[in-house]
C-alpha positions as CSV (number, residue, x, y, z in Angstrom):
1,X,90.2,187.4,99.1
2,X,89.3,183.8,100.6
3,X,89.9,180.0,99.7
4,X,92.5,177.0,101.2
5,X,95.5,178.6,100.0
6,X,95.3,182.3,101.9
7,X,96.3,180.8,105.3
8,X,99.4,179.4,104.2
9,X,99.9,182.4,101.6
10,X,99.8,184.7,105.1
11,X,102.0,182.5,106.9
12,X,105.2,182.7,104.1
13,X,104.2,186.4,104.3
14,X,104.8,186.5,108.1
15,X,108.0,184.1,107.9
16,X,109.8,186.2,105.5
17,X,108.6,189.3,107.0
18,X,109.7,188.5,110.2
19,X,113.1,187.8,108.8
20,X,113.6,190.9,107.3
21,X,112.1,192.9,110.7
22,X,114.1,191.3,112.9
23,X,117.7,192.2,111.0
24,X,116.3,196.0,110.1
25,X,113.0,196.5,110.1
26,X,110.4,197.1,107.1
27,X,108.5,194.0,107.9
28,X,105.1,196.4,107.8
29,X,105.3,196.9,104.5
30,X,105.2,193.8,103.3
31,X,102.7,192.4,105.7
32,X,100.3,195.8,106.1
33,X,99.6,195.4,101.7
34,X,99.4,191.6,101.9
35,X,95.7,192.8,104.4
36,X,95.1,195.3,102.2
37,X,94.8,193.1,98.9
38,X,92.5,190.9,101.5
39,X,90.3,193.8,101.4
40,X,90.2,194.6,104.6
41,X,89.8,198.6,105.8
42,X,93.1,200.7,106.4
43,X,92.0,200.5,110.2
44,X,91.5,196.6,110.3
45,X,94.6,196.1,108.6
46,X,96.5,198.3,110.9
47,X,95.0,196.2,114.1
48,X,95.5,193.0,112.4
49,X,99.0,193.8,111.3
50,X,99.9,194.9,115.0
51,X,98.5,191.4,116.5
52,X,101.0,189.1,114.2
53,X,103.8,191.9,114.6
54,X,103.8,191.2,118.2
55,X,104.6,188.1,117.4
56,X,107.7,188.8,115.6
57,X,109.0,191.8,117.3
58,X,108.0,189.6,120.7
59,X,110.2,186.6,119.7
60,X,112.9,188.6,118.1
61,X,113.5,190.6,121.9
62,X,113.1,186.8,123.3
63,X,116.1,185.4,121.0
64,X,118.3,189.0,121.6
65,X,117.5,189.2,125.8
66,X,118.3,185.5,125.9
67,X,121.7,186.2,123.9
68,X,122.5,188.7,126.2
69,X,122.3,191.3,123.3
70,X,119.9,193.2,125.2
71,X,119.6,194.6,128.9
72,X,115.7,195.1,129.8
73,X,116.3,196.4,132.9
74,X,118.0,199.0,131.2
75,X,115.6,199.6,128.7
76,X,112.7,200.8,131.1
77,X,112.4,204.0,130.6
78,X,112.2,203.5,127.2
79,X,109.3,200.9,127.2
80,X,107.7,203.4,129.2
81,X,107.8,206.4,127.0
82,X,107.4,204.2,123.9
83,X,103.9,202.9,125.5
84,X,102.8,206.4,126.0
85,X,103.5,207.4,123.0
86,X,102.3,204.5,120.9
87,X,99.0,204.6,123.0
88,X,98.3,208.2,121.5
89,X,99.5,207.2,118.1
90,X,97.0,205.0,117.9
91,X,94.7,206.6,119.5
92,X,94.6,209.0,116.6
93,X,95.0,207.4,113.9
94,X,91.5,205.8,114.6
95,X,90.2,209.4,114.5
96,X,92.3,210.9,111.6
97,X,94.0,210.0,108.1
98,X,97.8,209.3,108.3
99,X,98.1,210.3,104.8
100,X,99.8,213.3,105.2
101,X,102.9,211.7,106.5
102,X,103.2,209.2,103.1
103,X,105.1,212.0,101.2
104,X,107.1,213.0,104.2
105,X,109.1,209.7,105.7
106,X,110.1,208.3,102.5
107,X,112.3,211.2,101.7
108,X,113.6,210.9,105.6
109,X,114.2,207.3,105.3
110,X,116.5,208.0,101.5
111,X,118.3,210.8,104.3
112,X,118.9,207.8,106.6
113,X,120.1,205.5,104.2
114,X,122.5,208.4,102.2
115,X,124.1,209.4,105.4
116,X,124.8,205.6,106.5
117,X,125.7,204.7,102.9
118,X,128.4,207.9,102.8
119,X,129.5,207.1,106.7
120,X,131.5,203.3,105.8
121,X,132.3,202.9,109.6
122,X,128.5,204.0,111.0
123,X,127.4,201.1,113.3
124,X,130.6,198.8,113.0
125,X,131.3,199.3,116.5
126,X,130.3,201.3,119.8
127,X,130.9,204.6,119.7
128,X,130.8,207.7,122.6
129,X,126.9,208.6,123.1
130,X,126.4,211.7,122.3
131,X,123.0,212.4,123.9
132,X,121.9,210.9,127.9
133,X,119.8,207.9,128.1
134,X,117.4,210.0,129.9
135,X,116.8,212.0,126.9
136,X,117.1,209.9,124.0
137,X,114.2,207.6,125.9
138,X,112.1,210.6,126.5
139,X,112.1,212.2,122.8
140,X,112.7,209.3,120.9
141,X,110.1,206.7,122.8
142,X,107.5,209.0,123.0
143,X,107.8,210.6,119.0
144,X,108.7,206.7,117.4
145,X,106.4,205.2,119.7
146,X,103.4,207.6,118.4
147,X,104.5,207.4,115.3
148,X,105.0,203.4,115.2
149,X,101.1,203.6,116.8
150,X,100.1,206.1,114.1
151,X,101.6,205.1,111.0
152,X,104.7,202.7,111.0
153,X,106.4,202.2,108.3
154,X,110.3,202.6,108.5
155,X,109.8,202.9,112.5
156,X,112.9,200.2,112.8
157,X,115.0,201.8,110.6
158,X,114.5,205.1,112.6
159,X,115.4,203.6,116.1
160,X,118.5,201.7,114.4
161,X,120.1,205.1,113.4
162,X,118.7,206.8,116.7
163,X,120.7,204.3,118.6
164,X,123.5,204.3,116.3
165,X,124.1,208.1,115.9
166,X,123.5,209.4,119.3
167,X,123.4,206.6,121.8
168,X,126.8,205.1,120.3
169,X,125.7,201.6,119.6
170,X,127.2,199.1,116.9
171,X,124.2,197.7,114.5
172,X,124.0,194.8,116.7
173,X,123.3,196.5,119.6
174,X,120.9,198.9,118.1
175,X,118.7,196.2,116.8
176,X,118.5,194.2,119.3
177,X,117.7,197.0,121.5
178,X,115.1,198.3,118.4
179,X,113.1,195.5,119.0
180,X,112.2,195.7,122.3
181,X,110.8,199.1,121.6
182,X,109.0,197.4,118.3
183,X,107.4,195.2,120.3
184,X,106.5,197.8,123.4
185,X,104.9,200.1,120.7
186,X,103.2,197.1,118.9
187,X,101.8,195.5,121.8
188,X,100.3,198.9,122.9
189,X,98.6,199.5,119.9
190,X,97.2,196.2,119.6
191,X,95.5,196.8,123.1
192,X,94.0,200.1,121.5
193,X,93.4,198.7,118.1
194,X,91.6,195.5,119.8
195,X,89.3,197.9,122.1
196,X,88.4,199.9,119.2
197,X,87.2,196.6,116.9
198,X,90.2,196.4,114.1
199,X,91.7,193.0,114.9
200,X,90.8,190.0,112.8
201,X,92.3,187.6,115.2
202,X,92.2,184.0,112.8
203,X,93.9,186.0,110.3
204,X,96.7,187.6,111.9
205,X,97.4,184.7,113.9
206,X,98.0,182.4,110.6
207,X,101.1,185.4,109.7
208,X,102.3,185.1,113.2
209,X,103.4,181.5,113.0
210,X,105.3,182.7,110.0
211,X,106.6,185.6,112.2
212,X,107.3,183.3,114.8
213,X,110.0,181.4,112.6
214,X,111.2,184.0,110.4
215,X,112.2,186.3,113.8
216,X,114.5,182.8,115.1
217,X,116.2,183.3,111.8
218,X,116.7,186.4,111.7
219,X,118.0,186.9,114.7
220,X,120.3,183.9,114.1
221,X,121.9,186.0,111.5
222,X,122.4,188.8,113.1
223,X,123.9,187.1,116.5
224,X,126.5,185.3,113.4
225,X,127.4,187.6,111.3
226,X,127.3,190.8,113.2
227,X,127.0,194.5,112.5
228,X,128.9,194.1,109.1
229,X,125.8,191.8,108.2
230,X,123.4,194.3,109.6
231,X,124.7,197.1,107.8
232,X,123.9,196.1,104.2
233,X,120.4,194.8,105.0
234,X,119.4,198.1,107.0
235,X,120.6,199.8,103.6
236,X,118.6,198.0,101.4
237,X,115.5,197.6,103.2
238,X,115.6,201.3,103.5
239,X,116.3,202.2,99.9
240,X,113.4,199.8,99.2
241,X,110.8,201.3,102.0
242,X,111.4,204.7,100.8
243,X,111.1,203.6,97.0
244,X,108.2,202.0,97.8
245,X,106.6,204.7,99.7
246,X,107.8,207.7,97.5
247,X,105.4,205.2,94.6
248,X,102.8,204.8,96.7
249,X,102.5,208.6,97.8
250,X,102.4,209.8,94.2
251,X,100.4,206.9,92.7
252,X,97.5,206.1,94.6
């Protein structure tokens, strides 16, 4: 797929991807198809994906850290652990096919979205943590972080409702905080993704600009509005991931 039109066609990908990402996540699966209908291989558009995703999650965690929404210095041991973990992720998904997880996460992201569909008050407000810091960094970084560098779809919805449920965070909070660790885990696998060949730079770079302006909006929205805003907007872009993979898993 070629001509004048594709470069803007990728940047109002990236600009309402970015959007959506940046409020709750799912912004790979509208960006990671839009490569694939370029023709590209399932390994080049994973690379090329990563490179204009660092761009939203990047700009997103800007916007947030500036606001105050986020504390980095607080947030270390989870970059760490979500490096690590991203690193091996993708690491081996250059060696192996992630297609056994396709049948697996949409029927965990339909779980997430049930439970925060039947729970009205999940995420309105802090809550007591019920697991330490330490912990939750350790598990959660190093599984979401392999998994973002492995596979990825849903990976923001996942660290919303990680934060939510266990660390006690409002919405808010937990997305803020989400993409930091969106952009640790993208930025590492764009380092092992680059190394190994899979990066079309031109490409990605034309969906990053559109990343770049959908992430200020997005975040915008959230900084307004809230976790009430959040809320609904993690629900459906849930419901829609998992629809979307759940047809893609049993229709290929």
């Amino acid at each position: 797929m070629s001509g004048p039109w594709l470069y803007p066609l990728l940047f109002g990908v990236g600009l309402f991807a970015g959007m959506v990402d940046s409020v709750a996540g799912g912004g790979g699966l509208l960006t990671i198809p839009a490569f694939l209908a370029m023709g590209l291989s399932p390994q080049d558009a994973l690379g090329t994906n990563k490179l204009q995703a660092c761009f939203g999650s990047g700009g997103a965690t800007f916007h947030f850290a500036k606001a105050k929404e986020v504390d980095l210095k607080a947030c270390g041991r989870g970059i760490l652990f979500t490096a690590l973990g991203a690193a091996l992720g993708t690491l081996t998904v250059q060696l192996a096919n992630p297609g056994f997880l396709k049948q697996i996460i949409p029927i965990l992201l339909i779980a997430i979205a049930l439970y925060t569909l039947l729970t009205p008050r999940l995420g309105l407000q802090d809550a007591r943590p019920r697991m330490k810091e330490a912990d939750f960094y350790l598990l959660f970084g190093l599984g979401l972080g392999f998994y973002d560098g492995f596979f990825g779809p849903g990976v923001g919805s996942f660290w919303i409702i990680a934060f939510v449920t266990l660390l006690g965070f409002n919405m808010k909070r937990a997305t803020a905080n989400t993409k930091v660790m969106n952009f640790t885990s993208n930025l590492t696998s764009l380092l092992f993704f680059f190394i190994g060949g899979h990066v079309l730079v031109v490409k990605a770079l034309a969906m990053a600009a559109g990343q770049l302006v959908g992430a200020r909006i997005g975040v915008g929205l959230v900084l307004r509005r809230g976790a009430r805003f959040v809320r609904p907007v993690f629900l459906t872009v849930a419901f829609a991931m998992a629809l979307k993979l759940l047809f893609q898993a049993f229709h290929p």
